[in-house]
N, C-alpha and C positions, 0 to 999 in steps of 0.2 A: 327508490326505483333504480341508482346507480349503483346498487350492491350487488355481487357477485357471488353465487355458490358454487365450488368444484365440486362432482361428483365421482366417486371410485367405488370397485367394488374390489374385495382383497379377501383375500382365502391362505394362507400360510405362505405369501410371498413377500418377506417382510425386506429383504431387499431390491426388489424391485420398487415397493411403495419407497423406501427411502431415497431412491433414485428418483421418484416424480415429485415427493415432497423436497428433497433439495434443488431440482431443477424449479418446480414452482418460486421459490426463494429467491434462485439465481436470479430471476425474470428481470425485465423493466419494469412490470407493473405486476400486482398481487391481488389474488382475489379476497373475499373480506372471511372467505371459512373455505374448508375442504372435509366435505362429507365421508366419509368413509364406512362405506357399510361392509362391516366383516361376516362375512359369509361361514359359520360351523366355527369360527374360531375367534380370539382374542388378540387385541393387537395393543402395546401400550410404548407412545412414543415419546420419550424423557427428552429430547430435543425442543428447545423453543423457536416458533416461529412467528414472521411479522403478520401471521392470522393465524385465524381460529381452526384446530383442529376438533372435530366433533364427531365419536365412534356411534355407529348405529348395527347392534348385534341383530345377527339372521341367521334363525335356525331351523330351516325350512323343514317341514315335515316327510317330504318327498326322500329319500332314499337313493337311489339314482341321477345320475346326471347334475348338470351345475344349471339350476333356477335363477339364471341372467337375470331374464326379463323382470321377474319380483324383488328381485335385489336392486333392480336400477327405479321400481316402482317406491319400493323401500325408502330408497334414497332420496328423492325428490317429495315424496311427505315428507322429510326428519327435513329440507333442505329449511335455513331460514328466510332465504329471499327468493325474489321475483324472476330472479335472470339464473339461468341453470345451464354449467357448463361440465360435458362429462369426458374425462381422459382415462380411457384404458390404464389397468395397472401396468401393464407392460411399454407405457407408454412414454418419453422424455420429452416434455414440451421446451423449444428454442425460448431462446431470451424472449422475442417479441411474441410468443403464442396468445399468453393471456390479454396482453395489450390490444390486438388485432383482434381476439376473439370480444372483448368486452366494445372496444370500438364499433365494431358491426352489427355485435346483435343489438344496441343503442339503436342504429341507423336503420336498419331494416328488418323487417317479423317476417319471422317465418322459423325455417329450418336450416341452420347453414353449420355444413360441413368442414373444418380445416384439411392440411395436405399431409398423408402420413410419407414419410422416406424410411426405409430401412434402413437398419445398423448392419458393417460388414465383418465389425469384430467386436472382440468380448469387452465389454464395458468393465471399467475398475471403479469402487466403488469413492477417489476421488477423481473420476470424469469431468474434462473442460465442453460444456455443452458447443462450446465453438468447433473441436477438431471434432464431434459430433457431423457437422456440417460435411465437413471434407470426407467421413467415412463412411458415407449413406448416399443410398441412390434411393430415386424416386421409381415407384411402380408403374415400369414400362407400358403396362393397359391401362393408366388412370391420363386425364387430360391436363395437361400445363394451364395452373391457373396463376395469374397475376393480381393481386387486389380482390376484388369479389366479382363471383359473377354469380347469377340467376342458372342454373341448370334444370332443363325437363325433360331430362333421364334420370327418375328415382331411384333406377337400380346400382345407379354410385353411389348412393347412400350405403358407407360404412360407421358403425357405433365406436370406432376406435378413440373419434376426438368429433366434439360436435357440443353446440349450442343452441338453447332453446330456452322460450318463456315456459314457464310453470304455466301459467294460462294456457299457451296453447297444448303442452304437454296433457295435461289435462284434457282439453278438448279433441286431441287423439288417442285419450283414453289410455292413455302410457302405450309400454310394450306388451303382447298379450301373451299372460299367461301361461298360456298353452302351449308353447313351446320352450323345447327346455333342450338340454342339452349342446347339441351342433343344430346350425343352418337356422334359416329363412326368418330368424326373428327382427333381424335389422331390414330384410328384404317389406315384409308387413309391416312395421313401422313406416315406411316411407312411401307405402301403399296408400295406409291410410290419410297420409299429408297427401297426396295426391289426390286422392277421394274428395277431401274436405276442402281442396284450396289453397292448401298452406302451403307457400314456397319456397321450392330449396334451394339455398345456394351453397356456391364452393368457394373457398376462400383460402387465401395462401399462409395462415396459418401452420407454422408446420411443426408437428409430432415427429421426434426419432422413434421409430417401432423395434424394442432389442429381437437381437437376434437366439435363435434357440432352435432345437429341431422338431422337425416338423412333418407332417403328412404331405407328399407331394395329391395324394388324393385320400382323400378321408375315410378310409377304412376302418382307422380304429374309433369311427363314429356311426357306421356304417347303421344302426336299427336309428339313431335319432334321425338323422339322411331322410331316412324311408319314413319314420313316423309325421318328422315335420314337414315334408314334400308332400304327402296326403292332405297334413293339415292344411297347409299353404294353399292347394287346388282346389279342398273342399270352397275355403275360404274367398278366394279370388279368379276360380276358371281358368287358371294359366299355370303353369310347372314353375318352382323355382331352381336356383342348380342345375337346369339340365344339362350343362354337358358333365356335371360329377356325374351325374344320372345316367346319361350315355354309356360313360367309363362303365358304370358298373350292368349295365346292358350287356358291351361286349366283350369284360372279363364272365357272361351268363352266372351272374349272383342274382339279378331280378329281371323280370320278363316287364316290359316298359318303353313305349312310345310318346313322341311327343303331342300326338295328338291324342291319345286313351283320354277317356272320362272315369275312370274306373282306377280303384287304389290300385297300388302298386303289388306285384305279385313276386314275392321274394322267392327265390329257388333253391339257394343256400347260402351259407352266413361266411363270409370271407374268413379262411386260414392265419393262422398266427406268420406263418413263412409268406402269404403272401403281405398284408400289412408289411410285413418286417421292408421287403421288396418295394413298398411305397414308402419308405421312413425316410428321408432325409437327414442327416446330421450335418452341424456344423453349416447351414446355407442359410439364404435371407430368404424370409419366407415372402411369398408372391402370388 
């Protein structure tokens, strides 16, 4: 019951996984396997480590967009054990990440989130995870956590780094399906821990998040936005996103209030020049 599985999901980012698989390493503590479900592609790592690495191929039938939520389903069937920890590919966990994480979910059930900080510059690929520390800030809108705490705002639930039983994973039915691409699949996730009971907390595990650029507003995501914002209201009577959903109100791309009952009514599909005009380069995304 004290075995640990990492979960990743990896699509042709072969160093960035080497980056979370030597951070993992670096740690104070190790988990006993790291899942890795490759997404459309193949990944073979000749490096040996002091656990188990174990590939799980996915090759969704879907055509479009990136099938998150079935790749993270994927992963936790292939997982071998009971305690399920998953880190973003993009993600660099600090020395004590897995320590803290495997400490807590031991101590308390439910849902518990670590702390992501951003990276302010380009990571080389022999990185001291400590000056890590020194060149990341924490996400100015997330709240200062110390040790664990209990939180009942689920909508700080992010998928970036987070810990969970296979049981209750299971008994919130994984991630659903039905959203794919961008937006609201981590938002329903954490709906349904709400629904059911299940408690989340926050914990000061912390994730380096690399830096890369980025959409200051998600245009070049702009039909999954709308498709999964539907989904999400159908789902739960409440909007997810809405102030990207504003944004895109009052650049008038879709007709949309926050009180409508009613799908969203698209007006026109955002320009390549405008996208371009929300691109960021070179910043910590936020």
């Amino acid at each position: 019951m004290n075995k640990f599985s990492v979960i990743t999901i990896y699509q042709n980012q072969r160093k960035d996984l080497m980056h979370l698989l030597d951070a993992i390493e670096q740690g104070n503590e190790h988990p006993d396997e790291v899942v890795i479900v490759c997404m459309k592609c193949d990944v073979t790592i000749e490096q040996s480590y002091s656990f188990t690495i174990r590939y799980v191929p996915f090759n969704p039938k879907q055509t479009e967009g990136l099938p998150i939520s079935e790749a993270r389903n994927l992963g936790v069937e292939a997982a071998s054990f009971e305690n399920l920890i998953f880190i973003n590919i993009k993600c660099i966990p600090e020395a004590n990440f897995i320590g803290t994480m495997i400490r807590h979910a031991l101590l308390y059930e439910g849902l518990i989130m670590g702390t992501p900080k951003y990276i302010t510059q380009k990571i080389e690929s022999d990185f001291d995870i400590e000056i890590l520390g020194e060149s990341s800030v924490y996400h100015p809108q997330r709240p200062e956590v110390y040790d664990i705490k209990q939180e009942f705002n689920y909508q700080l639930f992010w998928s970036l780094c987070f810990t969970i039983s296979k049981t209750q994973y299971t008994i919130l039915n994984g991630f659903d399906t039905r959203f794919s691409g961008y937006g609201a699949e981590d938002l329903d996730f954490a709906f349904k821990a709400r629904e059911l009971n299940c408690p989340f907390y926050l914990n000061d595990a912390i994730v380096y998040h690399q830096q890369y650029a980025f959409y200051a507003l998600p245009l070049n995501n702009f039909d999954y936005v709308i498709k999964n914002s539907d989904l999400f209201y159908e789902k739960w009577g409440e909007w997810p996103m809405d102030s990207t959903l504003e944004k895109f109100t009052q650049l008038e791309l879709i007709d949309w209030t926050c009180d409508q009952k009613k799908p969203i009514t698209i007006r026109k599909k955002p320009s390549i020049h405008l996208i371009q005009e929300h691109t960021l380069k070179g910043q910590t995304q936020m």
